[in-house]
ZATI-459477 format. One record per residue (C-alpha): residue number from 1; residue in one letter; y negated, z, x negated. Coordinates in steps of 0.001 Angstrom, whole numbers, plus 500000, padded with zeros to 6 digits. Layout:
<pts>
@bagu->NUM | zator->A | v->Y | w->Z | u->X
...
</pts>
This chain:
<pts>
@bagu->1 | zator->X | v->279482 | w->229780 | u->686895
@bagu->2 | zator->X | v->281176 | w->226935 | u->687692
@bagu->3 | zator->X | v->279020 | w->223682 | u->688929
@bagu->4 | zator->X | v->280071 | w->220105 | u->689968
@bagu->5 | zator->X | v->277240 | w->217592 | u->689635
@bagu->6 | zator->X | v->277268 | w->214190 | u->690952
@bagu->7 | zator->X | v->275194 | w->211592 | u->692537
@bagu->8 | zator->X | v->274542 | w->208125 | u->694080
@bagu->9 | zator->X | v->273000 | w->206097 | u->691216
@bagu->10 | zator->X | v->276368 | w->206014 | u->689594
@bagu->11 | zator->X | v->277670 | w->208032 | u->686385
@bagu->12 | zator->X | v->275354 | w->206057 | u->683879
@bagu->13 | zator->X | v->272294 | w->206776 | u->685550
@bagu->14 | zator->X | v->269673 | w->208834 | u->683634
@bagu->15 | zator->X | v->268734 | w->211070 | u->686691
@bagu->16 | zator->X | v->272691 | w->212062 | u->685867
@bagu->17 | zator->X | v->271771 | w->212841 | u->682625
@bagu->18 | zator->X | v->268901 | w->215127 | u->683388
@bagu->19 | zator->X | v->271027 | w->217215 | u->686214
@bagu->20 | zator->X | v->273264 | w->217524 | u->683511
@bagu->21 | zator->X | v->270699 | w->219602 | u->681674
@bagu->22 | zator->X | v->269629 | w->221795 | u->684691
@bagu->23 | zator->X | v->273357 | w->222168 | u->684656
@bagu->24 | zator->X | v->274250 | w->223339 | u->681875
@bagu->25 | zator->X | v->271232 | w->225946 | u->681796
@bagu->26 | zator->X | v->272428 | w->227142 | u->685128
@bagu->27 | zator->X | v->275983 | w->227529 | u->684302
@bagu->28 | zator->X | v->274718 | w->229370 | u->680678
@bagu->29 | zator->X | v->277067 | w->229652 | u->677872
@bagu->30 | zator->X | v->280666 | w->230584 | u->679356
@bagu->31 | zator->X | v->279947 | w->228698 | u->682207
@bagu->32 | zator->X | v->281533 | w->224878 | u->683226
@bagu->33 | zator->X | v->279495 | w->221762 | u->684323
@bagu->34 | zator->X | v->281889 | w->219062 | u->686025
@bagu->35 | zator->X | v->281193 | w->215557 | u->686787
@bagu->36 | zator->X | v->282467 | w->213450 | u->689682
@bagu->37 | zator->X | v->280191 | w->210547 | u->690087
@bagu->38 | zator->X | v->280035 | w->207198 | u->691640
@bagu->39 | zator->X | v->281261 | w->204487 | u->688919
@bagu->40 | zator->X | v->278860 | w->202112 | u->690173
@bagu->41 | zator->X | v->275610 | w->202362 | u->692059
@bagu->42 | zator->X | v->276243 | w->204077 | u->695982
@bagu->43 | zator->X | v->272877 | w->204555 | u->697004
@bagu->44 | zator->X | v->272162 | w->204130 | u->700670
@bagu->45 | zator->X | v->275407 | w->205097 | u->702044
@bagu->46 | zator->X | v->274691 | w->208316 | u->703371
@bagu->47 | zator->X | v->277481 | w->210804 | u->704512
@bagu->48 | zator->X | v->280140 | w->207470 | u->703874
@bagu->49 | zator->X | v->283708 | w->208342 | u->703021
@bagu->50 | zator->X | v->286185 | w->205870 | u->701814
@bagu->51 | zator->X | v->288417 | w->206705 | u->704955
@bagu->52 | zator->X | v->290281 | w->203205 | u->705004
@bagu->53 | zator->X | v->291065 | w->202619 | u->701702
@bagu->54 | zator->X | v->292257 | w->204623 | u->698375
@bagu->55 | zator->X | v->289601 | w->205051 | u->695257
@bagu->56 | zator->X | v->290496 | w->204719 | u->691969
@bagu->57 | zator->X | v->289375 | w->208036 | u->689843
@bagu->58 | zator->X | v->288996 | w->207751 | u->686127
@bagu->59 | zator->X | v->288584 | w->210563 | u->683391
@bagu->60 | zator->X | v->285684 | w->209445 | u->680933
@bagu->61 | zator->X | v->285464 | w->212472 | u->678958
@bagu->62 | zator->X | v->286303 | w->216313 | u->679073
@bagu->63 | zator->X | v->285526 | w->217167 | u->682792
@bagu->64 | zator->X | v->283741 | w->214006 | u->683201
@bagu->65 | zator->X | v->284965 | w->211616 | u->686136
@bagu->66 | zator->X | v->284234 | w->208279 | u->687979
@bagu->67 | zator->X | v->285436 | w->206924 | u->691185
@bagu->68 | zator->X | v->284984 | w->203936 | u->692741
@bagu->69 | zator->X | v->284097 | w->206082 | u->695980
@bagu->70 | zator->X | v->280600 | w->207095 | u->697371
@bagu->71 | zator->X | v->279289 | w->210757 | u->696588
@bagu->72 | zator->X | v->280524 | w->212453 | u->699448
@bagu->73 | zator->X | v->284323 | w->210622 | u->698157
@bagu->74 | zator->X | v->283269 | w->212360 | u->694725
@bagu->75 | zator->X | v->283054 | w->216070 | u->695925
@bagu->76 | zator->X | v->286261 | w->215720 | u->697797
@bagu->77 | zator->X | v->287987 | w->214168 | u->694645
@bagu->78 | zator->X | v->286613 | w->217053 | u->692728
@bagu->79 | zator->X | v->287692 | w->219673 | u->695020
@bagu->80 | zator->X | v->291307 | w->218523 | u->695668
@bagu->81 | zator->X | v->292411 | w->216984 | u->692747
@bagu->82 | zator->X | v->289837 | w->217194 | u->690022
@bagu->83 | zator->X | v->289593 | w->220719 | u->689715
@bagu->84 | zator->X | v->293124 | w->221481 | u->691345
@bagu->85 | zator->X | v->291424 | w->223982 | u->693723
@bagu->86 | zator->X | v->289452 | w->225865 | u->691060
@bagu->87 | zator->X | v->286504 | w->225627 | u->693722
@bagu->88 | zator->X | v->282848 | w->224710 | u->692055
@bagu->89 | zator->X | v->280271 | w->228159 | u->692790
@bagu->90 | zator->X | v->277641 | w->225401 | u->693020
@bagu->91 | zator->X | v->277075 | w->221982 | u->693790
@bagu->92 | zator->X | v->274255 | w->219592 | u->692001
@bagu->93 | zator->X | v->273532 | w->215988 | u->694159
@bagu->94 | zator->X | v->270914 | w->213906 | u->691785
@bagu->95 | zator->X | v->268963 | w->213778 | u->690388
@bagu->96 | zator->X | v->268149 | w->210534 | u->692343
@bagu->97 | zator->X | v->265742 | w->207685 | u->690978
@bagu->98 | zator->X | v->263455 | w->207883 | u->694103
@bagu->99 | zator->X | v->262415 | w->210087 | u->696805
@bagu->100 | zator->X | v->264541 | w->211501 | u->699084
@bagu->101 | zator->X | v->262139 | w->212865 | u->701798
@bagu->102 | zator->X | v->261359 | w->212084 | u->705242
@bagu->103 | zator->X | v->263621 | w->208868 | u->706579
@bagu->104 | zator->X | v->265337 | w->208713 | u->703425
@bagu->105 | zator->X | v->266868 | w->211368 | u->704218
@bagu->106 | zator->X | v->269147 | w->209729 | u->706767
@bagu->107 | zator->X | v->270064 | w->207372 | u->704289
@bagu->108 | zator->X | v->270519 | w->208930 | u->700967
@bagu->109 | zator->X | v->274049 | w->209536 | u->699520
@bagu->110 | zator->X | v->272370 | w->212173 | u->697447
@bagu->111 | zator->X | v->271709 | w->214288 | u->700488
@bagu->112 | zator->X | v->275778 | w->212773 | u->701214
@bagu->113 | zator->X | v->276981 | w->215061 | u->698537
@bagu->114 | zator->X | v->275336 | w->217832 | u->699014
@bagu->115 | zator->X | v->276491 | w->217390 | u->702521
@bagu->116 | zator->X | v->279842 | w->217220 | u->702135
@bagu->117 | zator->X | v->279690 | w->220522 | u->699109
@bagu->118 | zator->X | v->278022 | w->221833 | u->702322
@bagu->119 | zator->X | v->281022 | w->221468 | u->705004
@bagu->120 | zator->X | v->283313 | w->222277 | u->702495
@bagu->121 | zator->X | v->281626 | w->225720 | u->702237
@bagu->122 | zator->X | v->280183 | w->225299 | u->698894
@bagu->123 | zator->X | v->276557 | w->226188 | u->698445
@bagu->124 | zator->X | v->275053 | w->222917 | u->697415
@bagu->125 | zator->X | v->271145 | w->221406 | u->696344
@bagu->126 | zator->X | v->270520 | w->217627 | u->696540
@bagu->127 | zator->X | v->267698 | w->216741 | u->693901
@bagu->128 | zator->X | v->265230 | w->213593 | u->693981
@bagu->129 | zator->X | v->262152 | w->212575 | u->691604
@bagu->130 | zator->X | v->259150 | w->210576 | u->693467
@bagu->131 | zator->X | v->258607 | w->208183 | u->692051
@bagu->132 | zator->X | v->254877 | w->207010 | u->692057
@bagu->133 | zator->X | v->251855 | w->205058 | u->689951
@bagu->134 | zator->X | v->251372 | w->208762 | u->688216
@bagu->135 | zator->X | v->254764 | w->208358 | u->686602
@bagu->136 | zator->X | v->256306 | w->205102 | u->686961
@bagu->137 | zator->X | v->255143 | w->204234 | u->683488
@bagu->138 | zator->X | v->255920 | w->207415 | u->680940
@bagu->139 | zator->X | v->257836 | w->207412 | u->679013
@bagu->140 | zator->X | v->259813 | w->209457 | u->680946
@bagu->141 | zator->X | v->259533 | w->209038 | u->684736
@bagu->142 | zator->X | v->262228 | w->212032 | u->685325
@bagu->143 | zator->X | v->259642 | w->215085 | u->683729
@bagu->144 | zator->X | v->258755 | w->216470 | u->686409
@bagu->145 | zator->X | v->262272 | w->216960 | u->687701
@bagu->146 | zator->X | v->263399 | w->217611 | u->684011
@bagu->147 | zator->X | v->260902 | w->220479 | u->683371
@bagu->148 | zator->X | v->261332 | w->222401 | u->686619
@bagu->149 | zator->X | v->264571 | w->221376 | u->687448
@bagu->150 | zator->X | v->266245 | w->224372 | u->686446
@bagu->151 | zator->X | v->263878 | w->226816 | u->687773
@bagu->152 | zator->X | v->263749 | w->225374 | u->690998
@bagu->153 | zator->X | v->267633 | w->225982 | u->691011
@bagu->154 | zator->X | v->267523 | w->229473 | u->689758
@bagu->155 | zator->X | v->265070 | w->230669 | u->692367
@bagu->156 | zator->X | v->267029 | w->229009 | u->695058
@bagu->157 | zator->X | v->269824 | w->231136 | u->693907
@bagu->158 | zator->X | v->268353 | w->234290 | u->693503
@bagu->159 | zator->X | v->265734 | w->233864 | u->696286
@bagu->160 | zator->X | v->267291 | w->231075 | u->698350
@bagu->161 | zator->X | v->268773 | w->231828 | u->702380
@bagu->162 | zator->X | v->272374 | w->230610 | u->701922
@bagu->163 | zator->X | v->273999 | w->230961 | u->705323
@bagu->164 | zator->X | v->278507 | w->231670 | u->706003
@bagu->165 | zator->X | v->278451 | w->229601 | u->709257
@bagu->166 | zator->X | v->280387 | w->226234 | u->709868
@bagu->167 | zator->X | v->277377 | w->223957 | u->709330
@bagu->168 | zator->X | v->275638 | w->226126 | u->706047
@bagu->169 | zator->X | v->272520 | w->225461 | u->704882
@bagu->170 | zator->X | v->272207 | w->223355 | u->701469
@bagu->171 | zator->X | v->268549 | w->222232 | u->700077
@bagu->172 | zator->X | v->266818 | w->219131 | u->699818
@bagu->173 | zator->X | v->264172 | w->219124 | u->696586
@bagu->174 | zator->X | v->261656 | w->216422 | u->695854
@bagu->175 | zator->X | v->259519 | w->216705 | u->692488
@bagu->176 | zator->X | v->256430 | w->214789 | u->693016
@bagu->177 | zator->X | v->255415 | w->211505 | u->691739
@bagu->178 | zator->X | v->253308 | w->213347 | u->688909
@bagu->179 | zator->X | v->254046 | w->214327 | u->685305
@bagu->180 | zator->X | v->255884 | w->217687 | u->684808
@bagu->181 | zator->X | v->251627 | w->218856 | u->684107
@bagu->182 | zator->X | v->250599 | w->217724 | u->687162
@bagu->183 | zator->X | v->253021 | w->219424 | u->689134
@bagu->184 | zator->X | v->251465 | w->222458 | u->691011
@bagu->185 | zator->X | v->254596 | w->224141 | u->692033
@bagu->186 | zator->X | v->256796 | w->224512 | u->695170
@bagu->187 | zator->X | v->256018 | w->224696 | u->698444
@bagu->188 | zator->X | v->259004 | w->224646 | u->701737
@bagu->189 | zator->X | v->258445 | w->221878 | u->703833
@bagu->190 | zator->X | v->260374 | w->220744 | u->707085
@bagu->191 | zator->X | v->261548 | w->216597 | u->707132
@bagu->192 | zator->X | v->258687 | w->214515 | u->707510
@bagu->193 | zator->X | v->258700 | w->210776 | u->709094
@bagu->194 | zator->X | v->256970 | w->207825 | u->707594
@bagu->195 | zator->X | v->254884 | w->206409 | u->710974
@bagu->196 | zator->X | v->254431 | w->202576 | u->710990
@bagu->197 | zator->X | v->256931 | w->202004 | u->708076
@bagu->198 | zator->X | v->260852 | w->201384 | u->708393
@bagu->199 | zator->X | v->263455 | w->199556 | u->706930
@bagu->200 | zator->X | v->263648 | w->195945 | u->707603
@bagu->201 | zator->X | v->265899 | w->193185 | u->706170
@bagu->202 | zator->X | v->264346 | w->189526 | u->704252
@bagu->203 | zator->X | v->266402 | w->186602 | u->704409
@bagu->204 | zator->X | v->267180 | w->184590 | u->701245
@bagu->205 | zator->X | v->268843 | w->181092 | u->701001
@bagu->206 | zator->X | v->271349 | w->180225 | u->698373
@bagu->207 | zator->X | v->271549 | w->176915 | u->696545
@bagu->208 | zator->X | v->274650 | w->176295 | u->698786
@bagu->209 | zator->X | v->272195 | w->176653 | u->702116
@bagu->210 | zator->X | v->273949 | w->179945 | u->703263
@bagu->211 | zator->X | v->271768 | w->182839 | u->704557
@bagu->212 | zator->X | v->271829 | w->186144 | u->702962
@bagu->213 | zator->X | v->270133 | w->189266 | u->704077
@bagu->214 | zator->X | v->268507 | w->191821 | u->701945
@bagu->215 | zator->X | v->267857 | w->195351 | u->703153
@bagu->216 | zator->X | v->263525 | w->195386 | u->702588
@bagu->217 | zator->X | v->262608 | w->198943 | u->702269
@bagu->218 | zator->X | v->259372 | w->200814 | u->703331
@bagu->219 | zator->X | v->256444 | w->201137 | u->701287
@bagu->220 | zator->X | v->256832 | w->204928 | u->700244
@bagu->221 | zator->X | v->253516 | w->206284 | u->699062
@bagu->222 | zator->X | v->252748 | w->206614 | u->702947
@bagu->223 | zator->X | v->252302 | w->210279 | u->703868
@bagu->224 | zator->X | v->254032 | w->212002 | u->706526
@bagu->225 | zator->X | v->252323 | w->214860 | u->708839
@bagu->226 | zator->X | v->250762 | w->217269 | u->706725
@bagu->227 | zator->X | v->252619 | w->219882 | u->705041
@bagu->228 | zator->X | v->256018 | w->217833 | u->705996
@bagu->229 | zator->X | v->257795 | w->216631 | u->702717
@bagu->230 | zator->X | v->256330 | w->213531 | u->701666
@bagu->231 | zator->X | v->253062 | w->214892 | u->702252
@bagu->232 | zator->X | v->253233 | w->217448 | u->699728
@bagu->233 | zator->X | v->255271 | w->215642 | u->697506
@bagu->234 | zator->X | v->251998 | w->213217 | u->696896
@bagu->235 | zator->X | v->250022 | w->216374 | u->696954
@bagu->236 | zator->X | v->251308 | w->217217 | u->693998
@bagu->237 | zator->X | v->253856 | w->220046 | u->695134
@bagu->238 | zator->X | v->257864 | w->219908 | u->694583
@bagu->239 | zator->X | v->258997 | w->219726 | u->698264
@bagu->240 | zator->X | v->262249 | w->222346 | u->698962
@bagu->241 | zator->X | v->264097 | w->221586 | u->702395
@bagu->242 | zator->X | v->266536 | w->223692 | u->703802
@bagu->243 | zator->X | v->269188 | w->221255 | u->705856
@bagu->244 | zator->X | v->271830 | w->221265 | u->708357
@bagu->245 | zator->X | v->274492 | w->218923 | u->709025
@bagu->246 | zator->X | v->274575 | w->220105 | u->712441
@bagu->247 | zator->X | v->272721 | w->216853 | u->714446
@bagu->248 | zator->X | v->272095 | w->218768 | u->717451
@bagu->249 | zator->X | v->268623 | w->218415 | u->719305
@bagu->250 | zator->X | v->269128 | w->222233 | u->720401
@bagu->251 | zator->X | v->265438 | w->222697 | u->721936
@bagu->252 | zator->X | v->266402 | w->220236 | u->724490
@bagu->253 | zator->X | v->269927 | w->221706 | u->725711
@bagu->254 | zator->X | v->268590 | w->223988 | u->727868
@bagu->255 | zator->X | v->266222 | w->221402 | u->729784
@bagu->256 | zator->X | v->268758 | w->218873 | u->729975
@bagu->257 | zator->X | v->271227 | w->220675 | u->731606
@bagu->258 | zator->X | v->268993 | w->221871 | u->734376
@bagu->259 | zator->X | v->268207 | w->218145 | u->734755
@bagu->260 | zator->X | v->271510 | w->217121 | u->734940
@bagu->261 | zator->X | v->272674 | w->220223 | u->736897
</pts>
């Protein structure tokens, strides 16, 4: 099997190390694990492509690659030029420092790659560890994700609905905010929203006097609506989303065309 992995922490980032693990146990012994990741940080730009301006692509090491680009830039650098249209069977978004449930969702450049693997026709899983008071401080904060990582991927695989039509299905998964003990197992949960929590900005002042505007994020042990992601995530349970690019509100179609007539 062939697999591209990349992500939006940039290609230094231990979450990049640990996906290359799950990797290489996916792809087994005469498989290949390529990287094409971010050469600096590129979380928070979503589905962003560099669509204005070139990107500057670097070889690091024996199928390893950086761009100056965001993730979604990454699989379409791997696809057309990186691997010269040797097409990955599999692509690997994460594995992200930080939830990627509920809201986050909307935001997260993890859930860009996959994404794009995704409307390129290439079945593709977008990874995230919770991060949480249960973990924050071992030694290593990634176990969870580390330990189950790869059979999480496997029984997507084997198990997993992977669909042929123009917007396919690719998988959100968020390991809880526990150790890989404490982690009960997997349950499928839909997109959850955080209610009375959002993203804000707080302004700063330089010693010049000029304003500057940081993006204030939402405090993210809230829960969403039970059995949504988030909500199981702090239950304990790795949180597996099947996704769509495909933006449509399609239960309201129907009523807004009679209304509309």
């Amino acid at each position: 099997m062939r697999i591209l992995i990349t992500n939006d922490d940039g290609i230094n980032a231990p979450g990049l190390e640990v996906l290359t693990e799950i990797a290489t146990a996916i792809a087994g012994p005469g498989g290949e694990v390529w990287t094409v990741a971010p050469a600096f940080e590129q979380s928070g730009v979503g589905h962003c492509i560099s669509y204005t301006h070139p990107m500057l692509i670097a070889k690091l090491a024996e199928r390893r690659f950086a761009t100056e680009g965001s993730p979604a830039d990454c699989v379409l650098a791997a696809i057309y030029d990186v691997l010269q249209g040797a097409r990955p069977d599999l692509v690997l978004s994460g594995v992200n420092r930080g939830n990627n449930a509920a809201e986050n969702v909307l935001y997260s450049g993890t859930i860009g790659g996959a994404m794009e693997a995704a409307l390129q026709g290439v079945p593709a899983i977008a990874l995230s560890q919770f991060f949480g008071p249960d973990n924050d401080s071992i030694v290593d904060p990634f176990e969870s994700a580390r330990q189950h990582g790869t059979a999480v991927v496997r029984a997507l695989l084997d198990r997993g609905i992977w669909t042929t039509d123009d917007y396919r299905i690719f998988y959100n998964v968020n390991f809880p905010p526990r150790t890989a003990a404490g982690t009960l197992g997997m349950k499928v949960a839909p997109q959850g929203f955080r209610r009375d929590t959002a993203f804000g900005v707080e302004p700063h002042h330089s010693p010049s006097g000029k304003k500057f505007l940081w993006i204030k994020g939402a405090p993210q042990q809230t829960p969403t609506l039970p059995g949504s992601d988030a909500a199981v995530n702090l239950e304990g349970y790795i949180a597996i989303t099947p996704m769509r690019a495909d933006l449509t509100a399609h239960d309201l179609l129907d009523d807004l065309a009679g209304r509309l007539g």
